[in-house]
C-alpha positions as CSV (number, residue, x, y, z in Angstrom):
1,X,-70.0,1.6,15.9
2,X,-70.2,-1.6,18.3
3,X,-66.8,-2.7,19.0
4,X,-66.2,-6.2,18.4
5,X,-69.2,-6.7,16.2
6,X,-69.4,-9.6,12.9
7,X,-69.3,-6.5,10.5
8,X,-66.9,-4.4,12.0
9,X,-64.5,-8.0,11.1
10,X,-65.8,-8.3,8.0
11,X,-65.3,-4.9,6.8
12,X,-61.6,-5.0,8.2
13,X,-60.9,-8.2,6.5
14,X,-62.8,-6.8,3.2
15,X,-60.7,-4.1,3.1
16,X,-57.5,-6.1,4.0
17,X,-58.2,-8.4,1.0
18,X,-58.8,-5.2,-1.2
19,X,-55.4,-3.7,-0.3
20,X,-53.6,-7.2,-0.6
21,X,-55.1,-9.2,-3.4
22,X,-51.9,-11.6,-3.9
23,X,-51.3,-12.4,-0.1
24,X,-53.2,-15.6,-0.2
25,X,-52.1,-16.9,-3.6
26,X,-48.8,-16.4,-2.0
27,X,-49.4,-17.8,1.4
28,X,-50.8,-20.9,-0.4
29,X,-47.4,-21.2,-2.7
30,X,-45.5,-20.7,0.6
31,X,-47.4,-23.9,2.3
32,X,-47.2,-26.0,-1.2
33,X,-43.2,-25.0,-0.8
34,X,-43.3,-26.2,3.2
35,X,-45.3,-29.5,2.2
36,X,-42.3,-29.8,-0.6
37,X,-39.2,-29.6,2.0
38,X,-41.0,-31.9,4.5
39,X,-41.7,-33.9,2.4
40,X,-38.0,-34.7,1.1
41,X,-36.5,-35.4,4.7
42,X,-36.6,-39.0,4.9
43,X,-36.3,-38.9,8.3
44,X,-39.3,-36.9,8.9
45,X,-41.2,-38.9,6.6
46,X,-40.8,-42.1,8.4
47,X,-41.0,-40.7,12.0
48,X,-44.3,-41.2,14.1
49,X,-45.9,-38.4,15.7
50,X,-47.5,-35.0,14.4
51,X,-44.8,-34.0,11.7
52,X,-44.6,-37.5,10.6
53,X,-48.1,-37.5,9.7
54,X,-48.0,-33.9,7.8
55,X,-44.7,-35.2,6.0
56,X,-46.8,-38.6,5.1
57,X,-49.7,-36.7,4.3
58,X,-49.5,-33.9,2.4
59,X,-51.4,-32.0,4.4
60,X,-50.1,-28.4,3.8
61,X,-50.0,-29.3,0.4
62,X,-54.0,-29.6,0.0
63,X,-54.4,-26.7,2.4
64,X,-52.1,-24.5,0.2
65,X,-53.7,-25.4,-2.7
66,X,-57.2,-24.7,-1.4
67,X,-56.0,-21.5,0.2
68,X,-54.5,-20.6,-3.2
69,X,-57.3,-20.9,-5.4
70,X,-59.8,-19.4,-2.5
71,X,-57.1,-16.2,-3.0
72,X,-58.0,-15.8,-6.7
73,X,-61.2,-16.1,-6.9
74,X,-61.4,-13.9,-3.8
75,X,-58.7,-11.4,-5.6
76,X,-60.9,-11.1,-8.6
77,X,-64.3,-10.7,-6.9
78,X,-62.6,-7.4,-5.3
C-alpha cells in the first residue's frame, strides 16, 4: 500500500464513520449550542471584529446544521 494515497484516507475516514455513526450529528448540535451562547452575550454581539461577526451571523449555527444533517444521511448510508 502507497502511504499517503486518496484511498488509503478514504478508507480510514470510511471506517471512522462506520465505528462512529452519531459523532457528527453530535458535533453539529455541539456548534448549534456554541452559535446559541455567542449569540446571547450582548457584548459579543455588538463588538467589531471576527467573533462579532460569528455572534451577528450565525455562522456556526448553519455550519452545525449542515454538518448535522450531512451526519445522518452519512450514518444511514453505512
Amino acid at each position: 500500500m502507497r502511504r499517503g494515497s486518496s484511498q488509503d484516507f478514504l478508507d480510514v475516514l470510511s471506517g471512522f464513520m462506520a465505528r462512529n455513526k452519531g459523532l457528527p450529528v453530535l458535533l453539529g448540535i455541539a456548534l448549534a449550542v456554541a452559535s446559541l451562547v455567542l449569540a446571547c452575550l450582548p457584548a459579543l454581539v455588538g463588538a467589531a471584529g471576527f467573533w462579532g461577526w460569528v455572534a451577528r451571523s450565525h455562522v456556526l449555527l448553519h455550519i452545525g446544521v449542515i454538518v448535522g444533517l450531512a451526519g445522518i444521511l452519512v450514518g444511514d448510508a453505512l
